[in-house]
C-alpha distance (Angstrom), angle and dihedral (degrees) to the residues before:
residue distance angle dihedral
X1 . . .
X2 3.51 . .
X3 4.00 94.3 .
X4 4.13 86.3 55.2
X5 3.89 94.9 47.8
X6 3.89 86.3 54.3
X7 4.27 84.0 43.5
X8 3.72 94.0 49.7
X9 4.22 98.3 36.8
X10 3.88 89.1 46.1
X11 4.13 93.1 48.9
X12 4.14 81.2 48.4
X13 3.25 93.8 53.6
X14 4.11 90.7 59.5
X15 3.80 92.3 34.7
X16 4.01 85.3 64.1
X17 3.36 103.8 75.3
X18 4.07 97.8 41.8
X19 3.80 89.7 41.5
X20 4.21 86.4 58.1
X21 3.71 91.6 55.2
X22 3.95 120.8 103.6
X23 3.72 99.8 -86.9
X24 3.63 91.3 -139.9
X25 3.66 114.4 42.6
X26 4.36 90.5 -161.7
X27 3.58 118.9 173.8
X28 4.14 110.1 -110.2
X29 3.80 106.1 -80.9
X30 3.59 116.8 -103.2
X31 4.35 115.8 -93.4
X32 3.74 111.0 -105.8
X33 3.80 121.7 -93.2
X34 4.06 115.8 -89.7
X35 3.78 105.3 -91.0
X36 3.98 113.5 -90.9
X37 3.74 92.6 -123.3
X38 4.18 127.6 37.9
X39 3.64 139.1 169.8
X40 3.92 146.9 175.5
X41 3.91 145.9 -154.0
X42 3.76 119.9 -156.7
X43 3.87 118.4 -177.5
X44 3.76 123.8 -179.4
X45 3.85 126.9 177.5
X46 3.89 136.9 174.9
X47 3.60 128.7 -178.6
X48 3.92 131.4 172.5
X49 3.59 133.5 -175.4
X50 3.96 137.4 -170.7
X51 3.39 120.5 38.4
X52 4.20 94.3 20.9
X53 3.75 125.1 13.5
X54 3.38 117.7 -145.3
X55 4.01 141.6 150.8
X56 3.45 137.1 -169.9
X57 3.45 140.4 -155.4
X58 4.05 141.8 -157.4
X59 3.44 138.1 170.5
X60 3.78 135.8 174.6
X61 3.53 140.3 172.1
X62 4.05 140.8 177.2
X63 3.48 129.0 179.3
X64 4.60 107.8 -180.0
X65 4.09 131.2 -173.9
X66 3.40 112.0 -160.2
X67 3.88 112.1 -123.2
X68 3.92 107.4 -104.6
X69 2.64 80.6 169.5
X70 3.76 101.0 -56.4
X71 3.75 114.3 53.4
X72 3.85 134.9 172.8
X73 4.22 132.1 -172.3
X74 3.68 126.3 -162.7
X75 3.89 119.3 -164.7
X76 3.41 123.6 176.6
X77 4.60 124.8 168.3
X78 4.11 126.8 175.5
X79 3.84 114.0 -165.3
X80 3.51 128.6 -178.2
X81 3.86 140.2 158.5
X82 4.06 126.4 -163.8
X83 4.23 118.2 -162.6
X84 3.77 115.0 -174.0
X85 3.64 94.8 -5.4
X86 4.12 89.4 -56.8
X87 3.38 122.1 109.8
X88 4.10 115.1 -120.5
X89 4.13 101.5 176.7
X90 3.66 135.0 19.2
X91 4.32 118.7 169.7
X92 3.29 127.8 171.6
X93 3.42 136.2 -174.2
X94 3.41 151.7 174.6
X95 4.40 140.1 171.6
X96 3.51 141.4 -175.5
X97 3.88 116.9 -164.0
X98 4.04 120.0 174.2
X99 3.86 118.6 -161.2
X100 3.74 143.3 -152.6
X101 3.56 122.7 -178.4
X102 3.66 131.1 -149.1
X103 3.43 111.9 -160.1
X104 3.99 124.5 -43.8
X105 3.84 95.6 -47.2
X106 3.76 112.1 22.8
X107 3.67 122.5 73.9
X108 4.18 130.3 167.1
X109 3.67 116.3 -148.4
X110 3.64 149.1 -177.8
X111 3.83 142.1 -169.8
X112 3.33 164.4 140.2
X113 3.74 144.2 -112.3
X114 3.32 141.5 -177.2
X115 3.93 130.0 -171.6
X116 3.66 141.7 175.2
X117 3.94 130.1 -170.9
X118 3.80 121.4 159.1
X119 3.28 97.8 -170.4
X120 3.75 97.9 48.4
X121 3.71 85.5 61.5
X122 4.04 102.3 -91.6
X123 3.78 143.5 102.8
X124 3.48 97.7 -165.5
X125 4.33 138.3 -10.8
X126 3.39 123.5 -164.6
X127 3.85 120.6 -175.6
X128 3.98 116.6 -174.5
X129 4.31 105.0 -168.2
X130 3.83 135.4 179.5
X131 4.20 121.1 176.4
X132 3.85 140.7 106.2
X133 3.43 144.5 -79.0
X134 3.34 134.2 -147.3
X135 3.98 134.4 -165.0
X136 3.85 115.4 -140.2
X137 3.68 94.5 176.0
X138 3.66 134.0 27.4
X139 4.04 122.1 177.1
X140 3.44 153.4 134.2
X141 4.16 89.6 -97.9
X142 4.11 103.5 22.8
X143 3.71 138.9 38.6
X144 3.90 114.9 -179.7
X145 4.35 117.6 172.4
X146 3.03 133.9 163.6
X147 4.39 127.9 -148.5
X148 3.57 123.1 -174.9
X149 4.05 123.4 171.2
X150 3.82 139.5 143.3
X151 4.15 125.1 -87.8
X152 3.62 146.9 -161.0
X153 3.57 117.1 -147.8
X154 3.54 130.6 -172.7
X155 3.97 124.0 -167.7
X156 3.14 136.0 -168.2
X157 3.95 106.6 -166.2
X158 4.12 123.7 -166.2
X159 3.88 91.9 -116.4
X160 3.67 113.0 38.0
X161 3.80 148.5 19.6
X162 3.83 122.5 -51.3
X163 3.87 105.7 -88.6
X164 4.01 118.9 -144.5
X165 3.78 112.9 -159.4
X166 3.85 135.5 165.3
X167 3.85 117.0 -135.2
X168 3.83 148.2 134.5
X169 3.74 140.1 -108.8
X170 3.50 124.2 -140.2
X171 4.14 119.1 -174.2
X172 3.87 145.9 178.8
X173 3.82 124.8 -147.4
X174 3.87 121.0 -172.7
X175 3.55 113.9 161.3
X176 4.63 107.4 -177.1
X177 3.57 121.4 -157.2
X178 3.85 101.2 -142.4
X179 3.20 92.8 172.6
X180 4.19 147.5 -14.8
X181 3.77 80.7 -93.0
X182 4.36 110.0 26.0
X183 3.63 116.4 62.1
X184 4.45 118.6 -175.1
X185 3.59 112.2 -158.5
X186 3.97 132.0 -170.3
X187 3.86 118.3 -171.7
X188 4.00 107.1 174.3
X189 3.93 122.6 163.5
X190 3.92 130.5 -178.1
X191 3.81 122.3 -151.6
X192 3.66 117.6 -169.4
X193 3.79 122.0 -171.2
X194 3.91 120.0 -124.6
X195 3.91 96.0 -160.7
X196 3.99 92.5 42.2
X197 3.44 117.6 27.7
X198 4.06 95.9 -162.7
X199 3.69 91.3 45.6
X200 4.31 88.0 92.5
X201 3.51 135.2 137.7
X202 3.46 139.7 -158.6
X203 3.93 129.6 -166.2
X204 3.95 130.4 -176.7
X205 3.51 127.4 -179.3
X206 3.75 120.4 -168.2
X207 3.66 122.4 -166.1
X208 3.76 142.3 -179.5
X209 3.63 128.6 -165.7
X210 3.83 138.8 -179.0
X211 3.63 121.2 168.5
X212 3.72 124.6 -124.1
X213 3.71 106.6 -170.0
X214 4.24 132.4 -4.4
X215 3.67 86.5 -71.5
X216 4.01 115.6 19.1
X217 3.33 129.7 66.2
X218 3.85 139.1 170.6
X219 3.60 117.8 -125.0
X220 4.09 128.2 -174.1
X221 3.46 113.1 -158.9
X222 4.18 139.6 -175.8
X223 4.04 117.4 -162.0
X224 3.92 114.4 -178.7
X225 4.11 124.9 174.5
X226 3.10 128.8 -177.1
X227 4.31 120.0 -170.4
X228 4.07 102.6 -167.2
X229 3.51 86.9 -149.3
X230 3.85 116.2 39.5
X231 3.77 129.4 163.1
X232 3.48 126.6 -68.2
X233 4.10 111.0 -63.0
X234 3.53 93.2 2.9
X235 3.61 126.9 124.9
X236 4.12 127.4 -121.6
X237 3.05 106.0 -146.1
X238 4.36 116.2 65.8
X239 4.12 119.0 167.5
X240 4.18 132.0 -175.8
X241 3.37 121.9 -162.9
X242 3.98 106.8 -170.8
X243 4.03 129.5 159.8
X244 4.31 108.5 -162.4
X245 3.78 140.0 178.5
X246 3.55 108.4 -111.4
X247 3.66 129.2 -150.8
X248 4.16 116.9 -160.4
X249 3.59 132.9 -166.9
């Protein structure tokens, strides 16, 4: 009996270390899928007093349905600037784009937008749009796609008639992860004009983002356009630098 005791405490005595082990070595569970609806608030202000008095003013908002497979994104963004109690800028803009996706890389789309700037030399644009898109790369870090369709756009410019013209928008979307808390964005979109081939435009909107808390987040952010054939002693070129609190859902 004695022999055995020795047996069984020595074959304990190796059993210990296996028998602390996990007893189920599984792989680490996969992260949840994004959420099937999201949204954001950004707010941006700027006042100064003394020797100038100025203000300004910016407002965005974004409310997204993932494509499964039908998808839809609302965007909306007011900004406007006052200098000596005159106002120097005023944009406003607003777009409706509904999705259907085919597969993990291929989506069809349409929409509409509709944007007004006084002092970029319009009353009132309104751009109707229907294409593809298609995603080159999708990963944890990167996501790089690429949509292309045809437009209608009709403006109605502060000196003039309203002009009619058939066209088509071509666009980039790359959207970096730099890190679990940074995120570098580049939206830029080309729209040349069927009926008038110098009447083109070109917008690019630049954003960076790091999050402050579960919800908020500060973003930077550097929008240029340029319309190669604006009205009558108007400039091209037009650029906003803005940085805003940001509130996501």
């Amino acid at each position: 009996m004695r022999m055995e005791a020795r047996i069984a405490a020595v074959l304990l005595l190796f059993a210990l270390p296996v028998l602390a082990q996990d007893p189920c070595p599984c792989p680490e569970p996969a992260p949840p899928p994004p959420p099937l609806w999201t949204g954001s608030l950004g707010f941006s202000y700027l006042a100064t007093s003394g020797n100038s008095d100025s203000q300004t003013l910016g407002l965005t908002a974004l409310l997204a349905r993932q494509p499964t497979p039908w998808g839809l994104e609302i965007s909306a963004a007011v900004n406007s600037a006052e200098s000596e109690g005159e106002k120097t800028a005023e944009r406003v803009l607003a777009g409706l784009r509904g999705k259907r996706a085919f597969g993990e890389r291929w989506e069809a789309f349409g929409g509409l937008s509709w944007e007004q700037d006084e002092f970029a030399g319009f009353d009132s644009r309104t751009i109707v749009e229907a294409g593809g898109l298609f995603k080159a790369i999708v990963s944890e870090r990167h996501l790089l796609a690429f949509d292309a369709g045809l437009t209608w756009t009709s403006e109605d410019p502060v000196i003039g008639a309203t002009l009619d013209s058939f066209g088509a928008v071509a666009g980039l979307d790359w959207v970096w992860k730099l890190s679990k808390s940074a995120t570098f964005r580049e939206r830029l979109l080309g729209y040349p004009n069927f009926d008038e081939s110098s009447d083109w435009r070109v917008r690019s909107e630049t954003t960076l983002e790091a999050a402050l808390a579960s919800s908020w987040a500060l973003r930077a952010s550097y929008l240029f356009t340029r319309d190669n054939l604006p009205a009558p002693g108007f400039e091209k070129d037009d650029a906003t630098t803005s940085v805003s609190l940001v509130w996501k859902r």
